[in-house]
Structure formats: structure tokens, C-alpha cells
Backbone as CSV, one residue per row, in Angstrom:
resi,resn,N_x,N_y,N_z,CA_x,CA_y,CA_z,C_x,C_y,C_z
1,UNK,-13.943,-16.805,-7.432,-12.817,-16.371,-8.256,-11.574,-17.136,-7.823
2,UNK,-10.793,-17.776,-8.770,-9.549,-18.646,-8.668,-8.167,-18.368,-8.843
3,UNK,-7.475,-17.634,-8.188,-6.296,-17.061,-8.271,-5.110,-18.075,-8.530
4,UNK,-4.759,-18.041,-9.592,-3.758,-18.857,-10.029,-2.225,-18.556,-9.780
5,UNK,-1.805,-19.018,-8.166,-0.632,-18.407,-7.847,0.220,-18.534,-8.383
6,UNK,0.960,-19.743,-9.338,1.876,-20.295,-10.042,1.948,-19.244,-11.185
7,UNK,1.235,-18.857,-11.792,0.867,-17.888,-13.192,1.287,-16.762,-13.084
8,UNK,0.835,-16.385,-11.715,0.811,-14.724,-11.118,2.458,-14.924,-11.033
9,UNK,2.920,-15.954,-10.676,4.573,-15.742,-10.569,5.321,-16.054,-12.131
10,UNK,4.950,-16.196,-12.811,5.027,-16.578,-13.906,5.381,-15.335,-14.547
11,UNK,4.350,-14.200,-14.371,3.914,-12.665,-15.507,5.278,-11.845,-14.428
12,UNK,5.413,-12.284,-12.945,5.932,-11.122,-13.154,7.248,-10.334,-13.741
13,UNK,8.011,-11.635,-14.201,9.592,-10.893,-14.759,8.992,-10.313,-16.167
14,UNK,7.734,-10.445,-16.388,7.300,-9.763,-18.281,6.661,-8.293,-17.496
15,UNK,6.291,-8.376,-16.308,5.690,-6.801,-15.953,7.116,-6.131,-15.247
16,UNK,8.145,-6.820,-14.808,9.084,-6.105,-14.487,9.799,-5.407,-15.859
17,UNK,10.011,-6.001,-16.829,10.365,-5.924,-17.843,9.818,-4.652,-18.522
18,UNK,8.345,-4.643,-18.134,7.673,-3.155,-19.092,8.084,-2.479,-17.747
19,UNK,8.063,-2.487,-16.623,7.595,-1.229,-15.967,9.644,-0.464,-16.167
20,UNK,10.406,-1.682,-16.060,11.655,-0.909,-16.072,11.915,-0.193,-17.519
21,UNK,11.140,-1.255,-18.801,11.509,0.230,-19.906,10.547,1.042,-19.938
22,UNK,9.557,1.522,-19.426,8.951,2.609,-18.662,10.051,3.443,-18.059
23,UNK,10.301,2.879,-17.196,11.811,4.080,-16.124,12.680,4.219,-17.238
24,UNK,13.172,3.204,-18.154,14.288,3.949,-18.357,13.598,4.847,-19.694
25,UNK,12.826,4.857,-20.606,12.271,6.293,-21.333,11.848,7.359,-20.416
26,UNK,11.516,6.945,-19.543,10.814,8.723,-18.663,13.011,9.212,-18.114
27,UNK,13.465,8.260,-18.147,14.799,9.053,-17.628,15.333,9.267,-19.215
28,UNK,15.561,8.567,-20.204,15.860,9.332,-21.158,15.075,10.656,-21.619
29,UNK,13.666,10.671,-22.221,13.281,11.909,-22.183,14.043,12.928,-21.166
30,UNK,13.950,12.632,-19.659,14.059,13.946,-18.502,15.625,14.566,-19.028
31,UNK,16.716,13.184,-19.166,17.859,13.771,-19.837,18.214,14.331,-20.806
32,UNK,17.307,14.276,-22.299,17.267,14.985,-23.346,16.819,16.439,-23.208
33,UNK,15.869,16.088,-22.438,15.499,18.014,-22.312,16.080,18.445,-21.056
34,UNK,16.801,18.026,-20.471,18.271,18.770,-19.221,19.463,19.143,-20.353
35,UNK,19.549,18.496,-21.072,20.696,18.457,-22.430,20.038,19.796,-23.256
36,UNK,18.888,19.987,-23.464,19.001,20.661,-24.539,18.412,22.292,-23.743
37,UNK,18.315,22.087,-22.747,17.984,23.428,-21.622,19.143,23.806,-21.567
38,UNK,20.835,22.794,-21.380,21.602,23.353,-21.426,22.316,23.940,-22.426
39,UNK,22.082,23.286,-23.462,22.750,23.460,-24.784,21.962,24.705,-25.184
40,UNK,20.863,25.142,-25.250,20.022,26.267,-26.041,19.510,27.313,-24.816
41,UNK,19.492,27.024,-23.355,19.061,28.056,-22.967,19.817,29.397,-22.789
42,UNK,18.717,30.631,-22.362,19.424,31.577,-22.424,19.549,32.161,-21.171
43,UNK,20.561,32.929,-21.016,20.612,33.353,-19.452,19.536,35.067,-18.962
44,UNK,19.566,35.003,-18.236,18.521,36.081,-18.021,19.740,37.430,-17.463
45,UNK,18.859,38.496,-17.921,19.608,39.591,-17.488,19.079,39.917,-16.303
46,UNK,19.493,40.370,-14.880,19.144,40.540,-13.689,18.939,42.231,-13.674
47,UNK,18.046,43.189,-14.194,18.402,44.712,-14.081,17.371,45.178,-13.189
């Protein structure tokens, strides 16, 4: 098996590229529903 080191350096700014818009949708989602927990939730009565 022939590992093509030149190549492998080649892909990685296109896999940095997916894995960071990966991070940034999992942080938008997490912030949309912190936003809307705050906006719609309800508070609990303590009795």
C-alpha cells in the first residue's frame, strides 16, 4: 500500500473545511434551542 504524502497534505484544508462547518451547525443548533428554552420556557412552581 502507497501512501501518497503530498495528497494527504493536499485534502487536508477541504477536511478542515467540513469538520469546522460541522462545529459551527452543532453550535448553531445548541444556540437556537438555548434561545428558544429561553424565550418559551416555563418556570416551575416549587410547593
Amino acid at each position: 500500500m502507497h501512501l501518497d504524502f503530498g495528497a494527504f497534505l493536499n485534502t487536508l484544508p477541504i477536511m478542515g473545511y467540513g469538520m469546522a462547518g460541522i462545529f459551527i451547525v452543532i453550535l448553531t443548533i445548541m444556540l437556537s434551542v438555548k434561545i428558544m428554552t429561553v424565550l418559551t420556557g416555563k418556570k416551575q412552581n416549587n410547593q
